[in-house]
C-alpha positions in Angstrom: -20.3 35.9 124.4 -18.0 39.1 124.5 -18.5 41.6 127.5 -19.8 45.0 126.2 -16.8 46.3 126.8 -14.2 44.6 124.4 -12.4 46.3 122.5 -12.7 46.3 118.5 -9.7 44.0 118.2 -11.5 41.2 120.4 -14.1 41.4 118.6 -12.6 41.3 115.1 -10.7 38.3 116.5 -13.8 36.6 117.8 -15.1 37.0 114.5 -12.2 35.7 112.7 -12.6 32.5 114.9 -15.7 31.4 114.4 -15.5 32.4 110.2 -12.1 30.1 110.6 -13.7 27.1 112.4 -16.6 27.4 110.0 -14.8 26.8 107.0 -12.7 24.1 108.8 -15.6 22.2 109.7 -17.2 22.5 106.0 -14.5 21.7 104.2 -14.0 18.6 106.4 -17.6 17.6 105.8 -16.6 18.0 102.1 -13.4 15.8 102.1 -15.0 13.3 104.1 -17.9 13.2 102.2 -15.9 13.4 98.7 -14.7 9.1 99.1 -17.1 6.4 98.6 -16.5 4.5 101.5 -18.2 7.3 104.0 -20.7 8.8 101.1 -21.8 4.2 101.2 -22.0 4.5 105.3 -24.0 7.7 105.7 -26.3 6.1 103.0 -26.8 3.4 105.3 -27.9 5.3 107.9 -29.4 8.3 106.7 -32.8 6.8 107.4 -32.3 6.1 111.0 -30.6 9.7 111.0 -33.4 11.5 109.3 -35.7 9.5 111.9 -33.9 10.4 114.7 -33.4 14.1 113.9 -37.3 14.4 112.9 -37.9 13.1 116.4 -35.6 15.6 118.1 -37.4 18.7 116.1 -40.7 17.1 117.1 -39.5 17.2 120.8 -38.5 20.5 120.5 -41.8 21.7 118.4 -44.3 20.2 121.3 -41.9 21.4 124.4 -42.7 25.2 121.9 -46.1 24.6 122.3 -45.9 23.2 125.9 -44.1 26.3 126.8 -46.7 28.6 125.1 -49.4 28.4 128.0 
């Protein structure tokens, strides 16, 4: 978060920041996820990860509907 009152520079820089980290990030995911040996362990435990994340957005879905009221 910028304060309204940043200049254009800032906020070109902010910008280039976060597009820089992005990239960085994906193409880590893609290198790591590019040799067999990590591909084999996320394989492993992609159902405990899909079960765990499913929970998570069901948390979050009935605390939505909680919060309606």
């Amino acid at each position: 978060m910028l304060p309204a009152h940043s200049g254009n520079g800032v906020k070109l820089g902010a910008f280039a920041v976060i597009v820089s980290l992005s990239v960085l990030w994906f193409a880590l995911v893609a290198l790591g996820m590019s040799t067999a040996r990590l591909q084999a362990a996320y394989l492993n435990a992609r159902r405990t990860i899909d079960r765990v994340t499913g929970s998570v957005m069901a948390g979050f879905g009935a605390l939505l509907l909680i919060e309606r009221e």
